[in-house]
C-alpha positions in Angstrom: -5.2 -12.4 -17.1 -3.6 -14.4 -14.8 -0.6 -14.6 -12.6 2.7 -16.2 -13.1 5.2 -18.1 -11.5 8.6 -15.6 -10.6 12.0 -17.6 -11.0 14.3 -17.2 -8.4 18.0 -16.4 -8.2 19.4 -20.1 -8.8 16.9 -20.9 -11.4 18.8 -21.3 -15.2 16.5 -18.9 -16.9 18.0 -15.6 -15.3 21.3 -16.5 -16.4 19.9 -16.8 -20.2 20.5 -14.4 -22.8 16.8 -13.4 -23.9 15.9 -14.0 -27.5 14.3 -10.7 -29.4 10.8 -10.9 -31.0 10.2 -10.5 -34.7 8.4 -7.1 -35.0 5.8 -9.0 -36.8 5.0 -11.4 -33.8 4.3 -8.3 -31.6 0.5 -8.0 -32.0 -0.1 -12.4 -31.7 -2.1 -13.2 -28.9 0.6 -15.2 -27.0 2.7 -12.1 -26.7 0.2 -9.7 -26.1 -1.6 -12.2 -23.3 2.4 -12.2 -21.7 2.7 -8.8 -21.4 -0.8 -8.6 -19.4 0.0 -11.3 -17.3 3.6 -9.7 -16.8 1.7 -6.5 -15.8 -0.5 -8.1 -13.4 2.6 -10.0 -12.1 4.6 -7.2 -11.7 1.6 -4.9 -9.8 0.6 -8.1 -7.6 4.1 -8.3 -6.4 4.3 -4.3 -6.1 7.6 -4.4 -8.6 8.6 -1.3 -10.1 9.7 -3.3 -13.4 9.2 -7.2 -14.4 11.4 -8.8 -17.3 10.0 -12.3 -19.2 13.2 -14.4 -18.3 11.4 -13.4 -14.6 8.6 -15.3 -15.1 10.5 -18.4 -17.2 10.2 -16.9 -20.5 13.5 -16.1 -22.6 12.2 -13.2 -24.5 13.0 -9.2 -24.7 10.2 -8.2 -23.0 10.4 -5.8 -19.8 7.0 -3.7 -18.3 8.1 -0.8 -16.0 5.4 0.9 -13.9 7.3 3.0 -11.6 3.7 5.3 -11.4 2.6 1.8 -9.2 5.9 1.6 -7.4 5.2 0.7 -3.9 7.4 3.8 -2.3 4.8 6.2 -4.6 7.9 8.2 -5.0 7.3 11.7 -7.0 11.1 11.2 -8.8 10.3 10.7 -12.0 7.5 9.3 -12.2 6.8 6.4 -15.5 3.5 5.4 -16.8 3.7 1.5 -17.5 5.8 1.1 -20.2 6.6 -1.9 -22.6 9.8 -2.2 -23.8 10.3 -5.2 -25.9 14.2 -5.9 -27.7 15.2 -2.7 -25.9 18.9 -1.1 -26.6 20.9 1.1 -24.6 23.3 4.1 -25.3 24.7 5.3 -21.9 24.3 9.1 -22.2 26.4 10.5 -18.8 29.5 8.4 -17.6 28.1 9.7 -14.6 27.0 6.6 -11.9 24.5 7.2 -9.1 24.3 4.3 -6.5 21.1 3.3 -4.9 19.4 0.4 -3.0 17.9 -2.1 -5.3 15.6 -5.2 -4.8 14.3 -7.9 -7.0 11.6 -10.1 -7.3 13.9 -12.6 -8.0 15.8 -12.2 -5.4 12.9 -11.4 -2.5 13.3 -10.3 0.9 16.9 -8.6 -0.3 17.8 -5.2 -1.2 21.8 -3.3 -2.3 23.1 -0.5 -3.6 23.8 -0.7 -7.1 25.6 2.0 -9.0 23.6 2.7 -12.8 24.0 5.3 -15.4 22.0 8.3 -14.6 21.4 9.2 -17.9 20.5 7.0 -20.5 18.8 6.6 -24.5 16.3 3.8 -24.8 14.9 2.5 -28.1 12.5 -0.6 -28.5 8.9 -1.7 -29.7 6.2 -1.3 -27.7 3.0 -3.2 -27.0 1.5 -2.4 -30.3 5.6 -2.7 -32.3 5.7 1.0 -32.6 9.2 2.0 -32.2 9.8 3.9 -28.9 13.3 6.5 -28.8 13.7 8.3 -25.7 16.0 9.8 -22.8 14.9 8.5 -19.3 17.4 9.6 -16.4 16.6 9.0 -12.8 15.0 6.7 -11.0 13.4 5.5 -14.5 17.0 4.8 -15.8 17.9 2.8 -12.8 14.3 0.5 -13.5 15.2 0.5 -17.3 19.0 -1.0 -16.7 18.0 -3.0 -13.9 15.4 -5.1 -15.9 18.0 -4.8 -19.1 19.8 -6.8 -17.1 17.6 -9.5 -17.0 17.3 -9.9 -20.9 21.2 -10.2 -20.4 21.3 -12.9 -17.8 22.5 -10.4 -14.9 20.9 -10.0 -11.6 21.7 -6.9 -9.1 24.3 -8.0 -6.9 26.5 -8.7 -10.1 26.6 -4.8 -10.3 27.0 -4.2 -6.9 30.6 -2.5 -5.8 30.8 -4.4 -2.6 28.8 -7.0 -1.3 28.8 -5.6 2.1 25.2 -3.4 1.7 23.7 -6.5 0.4 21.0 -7.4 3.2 17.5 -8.3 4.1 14.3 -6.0 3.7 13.8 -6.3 7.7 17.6 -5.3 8.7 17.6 -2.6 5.6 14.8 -0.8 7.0 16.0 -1.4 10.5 19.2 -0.2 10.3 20.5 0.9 6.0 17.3 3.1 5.7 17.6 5.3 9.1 21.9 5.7 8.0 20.5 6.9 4.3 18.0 9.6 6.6 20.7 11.2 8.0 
């Protein structure tokens, strides 16, 4: 396995529309060896999620590990999971908004408002078809690496661009105010 190259906000590919896999190309070797290196890309840069247009591939592909998310928060925890041509049916109008950051978009961090409540279907790392309900912190991982696969980035979903800083000032300053 190896790591790969992240694309940065500014770079075409994460304004792309990602192209979906045919089920049958699932198990090749070339989209199998992705997924690995996505995984190892994502847990090297201590991401909670990783989508391919990420690391300059236009594919459906997303790897969520929120289990090896850096804050080793207890809210919902998520194995790794491999979502690949995921859907979305929004299950609760209700929006939750909480800080975000991207690898993508390093050093930053916002509060984005997401679905709680969600439906996911896609193929997984072996094309077996995956049909569930995440809510949660997994919800916000799921929509926020959706995104990428639909050329969005985080500060596109952002309500005001005024919580939009650096990691040094949000933990200085936006993570003592969310304490109290």
């Amino acid at each position: 396995m190896s790591l790969l190259k992240v694309a940065r906000l500014g770079h075409p590919v994460l304004r792309d529309i990602a192209k979906p896999i045919p089920v049958r190309e699932i198990p090749g070797s070339q989209i199998q060896r992705l997924i690995d290196n996505m995984i190892e890309t994502m847990r090297e840069y201590e991401g909670a999620g990783l989508a391919a247009p990420q690391v300059h591939e236009s594919l459906q592909i997303a790897v969520i590990d929120v289990l090896e998310y850096p804050l080793k928060t207890k809210l919902n925890p998520t194995p790794l999971t491999v979502l690949i041509n995921p859907s979305l049916t929004v299950l609760s109008e209700r929006l939750d908004e909480d800080w975000e950051g991207c690898l993508s978009i390093p050093d930053m961090r916002g509060l984005v408002p997401r679905y709680q409540k969600i439906k996911v279907q896609a193929y997984d790392q072996s094309g077996n078809l995956l049909d569930f309900k995440a809510q949660g912190l997994q919800a916000r991982v799921i929509q926020h690496e959706y995104d990428h696969l639909i050329g969005k980035v985080f500060p596109e979903r952002m309500r005001s661009l005024e919580s939009l800083c650096y990691l040094k000032e949000f933990s200085k300053y936006w993570k003592k105010q969310n304490k109290d």
